[in-house]
C-alpha positions in Angstrom: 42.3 -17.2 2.2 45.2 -15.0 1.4 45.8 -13.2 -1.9 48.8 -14.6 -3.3 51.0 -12.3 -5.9 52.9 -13.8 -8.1 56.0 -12.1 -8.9 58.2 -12.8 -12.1 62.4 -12.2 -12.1 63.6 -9.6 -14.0 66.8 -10.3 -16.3 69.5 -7.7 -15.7 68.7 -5.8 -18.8 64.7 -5.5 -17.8 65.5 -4.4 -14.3 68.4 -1.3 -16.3 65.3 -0.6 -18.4 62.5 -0.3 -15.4 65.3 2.2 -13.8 65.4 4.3 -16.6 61.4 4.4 -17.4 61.2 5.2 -13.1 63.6 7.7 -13.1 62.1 9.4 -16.4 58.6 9.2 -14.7 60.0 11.1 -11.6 61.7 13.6 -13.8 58.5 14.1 -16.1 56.7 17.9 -14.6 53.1 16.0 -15.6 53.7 13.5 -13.3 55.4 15.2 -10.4 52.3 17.7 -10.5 50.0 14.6 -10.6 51.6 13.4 -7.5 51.9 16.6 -5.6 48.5 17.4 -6.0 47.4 13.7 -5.1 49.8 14.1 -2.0 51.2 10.9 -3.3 55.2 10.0 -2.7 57.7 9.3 -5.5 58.0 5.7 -4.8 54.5 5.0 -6.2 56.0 5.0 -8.9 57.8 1.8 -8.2 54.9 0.0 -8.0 52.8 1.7 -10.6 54.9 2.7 -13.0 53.2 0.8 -16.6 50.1 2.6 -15.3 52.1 5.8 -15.3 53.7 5.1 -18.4 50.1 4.0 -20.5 48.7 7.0 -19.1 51.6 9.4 -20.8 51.1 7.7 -23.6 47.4 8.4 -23.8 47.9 12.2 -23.0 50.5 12.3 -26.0 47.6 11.5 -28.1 46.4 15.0 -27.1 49.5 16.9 -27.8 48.6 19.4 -31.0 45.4 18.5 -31.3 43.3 20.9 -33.6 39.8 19.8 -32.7 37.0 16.9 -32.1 37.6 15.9 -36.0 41.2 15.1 -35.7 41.0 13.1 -32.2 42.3 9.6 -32.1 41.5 8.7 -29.0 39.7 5.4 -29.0 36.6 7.4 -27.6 36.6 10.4 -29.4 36.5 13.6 -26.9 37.6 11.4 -24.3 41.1 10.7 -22.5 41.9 8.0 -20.4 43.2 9.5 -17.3 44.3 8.7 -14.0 42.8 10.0 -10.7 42.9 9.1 -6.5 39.5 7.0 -4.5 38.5 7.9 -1.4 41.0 5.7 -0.1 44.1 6.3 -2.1 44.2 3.7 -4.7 44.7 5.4 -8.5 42.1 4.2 -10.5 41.6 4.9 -14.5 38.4 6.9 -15.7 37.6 8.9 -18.7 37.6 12.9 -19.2 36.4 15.2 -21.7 39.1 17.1 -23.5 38.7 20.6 -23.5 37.4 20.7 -27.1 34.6 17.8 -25.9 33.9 20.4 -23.2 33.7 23.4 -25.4 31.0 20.9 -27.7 28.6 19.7 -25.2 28.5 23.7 -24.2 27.5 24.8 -27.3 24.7 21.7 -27.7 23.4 21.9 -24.4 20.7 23.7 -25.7 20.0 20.4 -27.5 18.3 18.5 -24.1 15.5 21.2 -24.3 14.1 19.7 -27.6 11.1 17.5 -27.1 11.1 16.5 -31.1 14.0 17.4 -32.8 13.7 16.7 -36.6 17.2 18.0 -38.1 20.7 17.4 -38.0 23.9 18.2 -35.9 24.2 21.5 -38.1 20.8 22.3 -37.5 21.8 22.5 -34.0 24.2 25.3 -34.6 22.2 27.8 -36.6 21.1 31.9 -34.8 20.9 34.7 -35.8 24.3 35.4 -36.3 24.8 32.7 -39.3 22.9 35.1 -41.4 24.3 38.4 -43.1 21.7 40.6 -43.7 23.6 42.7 -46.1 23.8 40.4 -48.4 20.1 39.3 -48.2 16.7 40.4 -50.1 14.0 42.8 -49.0 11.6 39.9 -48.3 14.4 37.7 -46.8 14.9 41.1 -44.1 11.3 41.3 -43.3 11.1 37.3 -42.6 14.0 37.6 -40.3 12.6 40.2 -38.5 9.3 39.0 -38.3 10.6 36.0 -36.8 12.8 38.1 -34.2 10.8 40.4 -33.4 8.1 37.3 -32.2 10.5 36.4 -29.7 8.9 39.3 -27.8 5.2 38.4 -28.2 3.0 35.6 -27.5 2.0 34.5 -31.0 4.4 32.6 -33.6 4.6 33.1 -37.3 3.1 31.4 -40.3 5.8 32.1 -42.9 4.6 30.5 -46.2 6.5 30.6 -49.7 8.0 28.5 -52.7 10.3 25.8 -51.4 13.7 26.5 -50.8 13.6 30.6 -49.9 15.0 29.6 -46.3 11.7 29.1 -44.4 13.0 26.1 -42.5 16.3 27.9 -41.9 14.9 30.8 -40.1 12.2 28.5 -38.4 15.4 26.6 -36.8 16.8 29.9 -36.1 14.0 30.5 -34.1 13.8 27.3 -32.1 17.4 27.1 -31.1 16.9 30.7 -29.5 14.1 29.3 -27.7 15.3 26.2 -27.0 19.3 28.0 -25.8 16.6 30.0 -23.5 15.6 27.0 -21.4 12.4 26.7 -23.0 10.7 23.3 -24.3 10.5 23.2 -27.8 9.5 20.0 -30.6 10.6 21.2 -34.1 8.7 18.7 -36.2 8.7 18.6 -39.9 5.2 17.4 -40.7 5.1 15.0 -43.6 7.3 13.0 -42.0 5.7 13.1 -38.4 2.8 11.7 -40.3 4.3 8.9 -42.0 5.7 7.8 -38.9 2.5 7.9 -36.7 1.0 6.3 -39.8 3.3 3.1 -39.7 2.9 3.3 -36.1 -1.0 3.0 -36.1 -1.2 0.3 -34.1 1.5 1.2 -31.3 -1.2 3.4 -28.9 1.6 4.5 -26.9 4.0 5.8 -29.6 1.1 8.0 -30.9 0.3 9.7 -27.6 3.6 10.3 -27.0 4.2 12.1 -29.8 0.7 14.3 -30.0 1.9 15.0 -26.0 5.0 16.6 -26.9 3.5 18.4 -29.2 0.6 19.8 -27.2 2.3 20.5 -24.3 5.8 22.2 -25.0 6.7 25.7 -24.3 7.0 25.9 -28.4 6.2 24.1 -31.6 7.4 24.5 -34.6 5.1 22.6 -37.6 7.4 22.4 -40.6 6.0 21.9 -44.6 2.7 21.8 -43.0 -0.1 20.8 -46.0 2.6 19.3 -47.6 1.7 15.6 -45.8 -0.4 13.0 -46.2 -3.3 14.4 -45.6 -6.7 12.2 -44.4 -9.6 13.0 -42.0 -7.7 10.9 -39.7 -4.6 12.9 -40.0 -6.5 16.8 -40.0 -9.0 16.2 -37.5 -7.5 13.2 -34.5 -3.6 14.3 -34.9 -3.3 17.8 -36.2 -6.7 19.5 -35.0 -6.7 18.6 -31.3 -2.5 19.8 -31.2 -3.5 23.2 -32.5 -6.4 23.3 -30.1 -5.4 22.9 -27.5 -2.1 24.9 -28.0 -4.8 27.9 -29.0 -6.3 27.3 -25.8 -3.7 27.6 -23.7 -1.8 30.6 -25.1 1.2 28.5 -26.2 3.5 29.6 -28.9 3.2 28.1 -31.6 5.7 28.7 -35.6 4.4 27.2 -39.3 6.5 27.2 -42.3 4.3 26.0 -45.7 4.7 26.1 -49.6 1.0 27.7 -49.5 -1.1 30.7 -48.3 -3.8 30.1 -45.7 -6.4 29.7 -48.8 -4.4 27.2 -50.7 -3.8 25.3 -47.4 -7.6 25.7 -46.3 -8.1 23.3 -50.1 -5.5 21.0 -49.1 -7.5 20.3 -46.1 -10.6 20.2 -48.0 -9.9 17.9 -50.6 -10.6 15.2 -47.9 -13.7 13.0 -49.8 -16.6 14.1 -46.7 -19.3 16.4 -46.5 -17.7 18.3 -43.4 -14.5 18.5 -45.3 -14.9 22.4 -45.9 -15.9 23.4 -41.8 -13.0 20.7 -40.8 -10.4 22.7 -43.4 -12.0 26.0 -41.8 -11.2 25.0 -38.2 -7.5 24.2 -39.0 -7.0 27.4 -41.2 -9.0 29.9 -37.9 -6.5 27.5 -35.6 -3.2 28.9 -37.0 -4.7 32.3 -37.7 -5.5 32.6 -33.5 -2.1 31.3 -33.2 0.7 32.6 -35.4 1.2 36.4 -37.7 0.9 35.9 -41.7 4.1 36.5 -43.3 5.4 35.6 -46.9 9.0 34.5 -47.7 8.7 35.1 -52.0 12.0 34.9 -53.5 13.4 32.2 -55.6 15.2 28.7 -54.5 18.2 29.2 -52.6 19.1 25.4 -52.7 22.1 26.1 -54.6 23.6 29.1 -53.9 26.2 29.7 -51.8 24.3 31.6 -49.1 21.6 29.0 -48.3 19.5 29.9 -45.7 
C-alpha cells in the first residue's frame, strides 16, 4: 500500500511568506554551515524549512546566556538540535550546551560515590575553598592532618564541638579521593542508622548498604556516637564494617563530637554485661584504622567563613 501525502494549497500571501522565510534560511551563516558540513544542498530547505526555522528558534534561546541558572530551555542544559542518520534524513536530538558540558565535568567525580550523604554543594568543596590565612591554629593543623593522609594508608579521627568544620574538611577529603578515581561512601551515621532501622525487615537493603561500606576504596563515618546506639547497631552493623575494613588495610576517615573515651561510654551505655569489651573493640577498631586529631575552636555555623 502506498504512502499517500496530503498536500494543502497555499493562498498567494502564504506562498510570498514561505519565499521570504526560504530565502532568509539560505542567507542565515548557521544554516549554510549546517548544510555544508552535512554535504546537504540548498533546496532541502524547500522541503524542510519549519524544521529549520523551529530549530533557529531553539538556538536563539542560547544567545547571551550567562549560565545553567538562567537557561530556558524546556530541558535545562539541553538544546534541541538538528543532525544527519546514516542514511541522510535530519532527525532532532538533544545536546548539552557548553555550560551543561562544563557541569557534568566538574561532577564527574560524583559516579565514584558508593553513599553519598550531602548536597550538590557538597559536591564542589577542595582544598582550595579554604583560605588558610584567615583560619585558626587548630583549624591549620586539621587541614593538614587531613592532607597530609592522602599520602598514607590510615585515615583521621578528627573529633570536636559541633560546628568547627569537621564535616567540611571530611568532604574535602572525599571529593579528592573520589576526583582520584577512587570508590568512596561518605555516610553521616545517625542517619544511616535510622534508615537501616526502618528498613529492618528489607534483608536486601541492609546488605547493600553494610557492602558498600565494607568494601570501598574509602569510608568516611560522619557524627559517629552521635546515633542511635543499640547492641544491634554497635556490634551487627558498625563492628563487622570497621573489621573488616581493619583487616584489609582499607582507608578508612571519622568525624565525632567526642574523644575516643567519651565515645568508648557511648558504646557502653548499652544495658549488657559485655557492653564494656563490645565498646572496647569499636574504640581499638578506629584506633588501628585512623590518626587522633582534635578540631577545638568554637561554632562556625554562623560566621561568614563556614567551613
Amino acid at each position: 500500500m502506498e504512502r499517500q501525502t496530503i498536500k494543502f494549497e497555499l493562498s498567494e500571501e502564504q506562498k510570498k511568506q514561505r519565499f521570504l522565510q526560504i530565502e532568509a534560511l539560505r542567507k542565515d551563516a548557521r544554516i549554510r554551515n549546517f548544510l555544508k558540513q552535512h554535504n546537504l544542498p540548498l533546496s532541502i530547505l524547500d522541503e524542510y524549512s519549519s524544521k529549520f526555522i523551529a530549530w533557529l528558534e531553539r538556538l536563539s534561546k542560547c544567545q547571551g546566556c550567562q549560565g545553567l541558572r538562567y537557561c530556558i530551555q524546556p530541558l535545562t542544559g539541553r538544546v534541541q538540535t538538528l543532525d544527519v542518520d546514516d542514511q541522510g534524513f535530519l532527525m532532532d536530538i538533544y545536546r548539552a550546551c557548553k555550560y551543561e558540558r562544563e557541569e557534568e565535568k566538574r561532577m564527574m567525580h560524583r559516579r565514584n560515590y558508593k553513599i553519598f550523604d550531602g548536597s550538590y554543594n557538597d559536591l564542589l568543596i577542595n582544598e582550595e575553598n579554604i583560605k588558610l590565612e584567615k583560619e585558626s591554629h587548630e583549624y591549620i593543623e586539621a587541614f593538614v592532618a587531613m592532607t597530609s593522609s592522602y599520602e598514607t594508608d590510615r585515615g583521621v579521627y578528627l573529633y570536636g564541638q559541633p560546628g568547627t568544620g569537621k564535616t567540611y574538611l571530611c568532604r574535602m577529603a572525599a571529593n579528592h579521593y573520589a576526583k582520584d578515581g577512587m570508590t568512596v561512601s561518605f555516610v553521616n551515621l545517625p542517619q544511616c542508622v535510622q534508615d537501616l532501622k526502618q528498613n529492618m525487615t528489607d534483608s536486601k537493603y541492609r546488605l547493600t548498604m553494610i557492602s558498600r561500606m565494607k568494601f570501598c576504596d574509602v569510608l568516611f563515618l560522619d557524627d559517629i556516637g552521635s546515633e542511635s546506639i543499640s547492641a544491634w547497631t554497635r556490634d551487627e552493623i558498625l563492628f563487622p564494617i570497621l573489621e573488616y575494613r581493619m583487616n584489609n588495610r582499607l582507608k578508612t576517615y571519622f568525624s565525632s563530637n567526642y574523644t575516643l573515651p567519651e565515645l568508648k561510654k557511648q558504646y557502653a551505655k548499652v544495658r549488657e554485661e559485655s557492653a564494656e569489651v563490645a565498646a572496647l573493640r569499636i574504640i581499638e577498631r578506629i584506633q588501628a584504622l585512623a590518626v587522633l586529631c582534635p578540631l577545638l575552636g568554637r561554632s562556625r555555623r554562623f560566621n561568614e567563613n563556614v567551613g
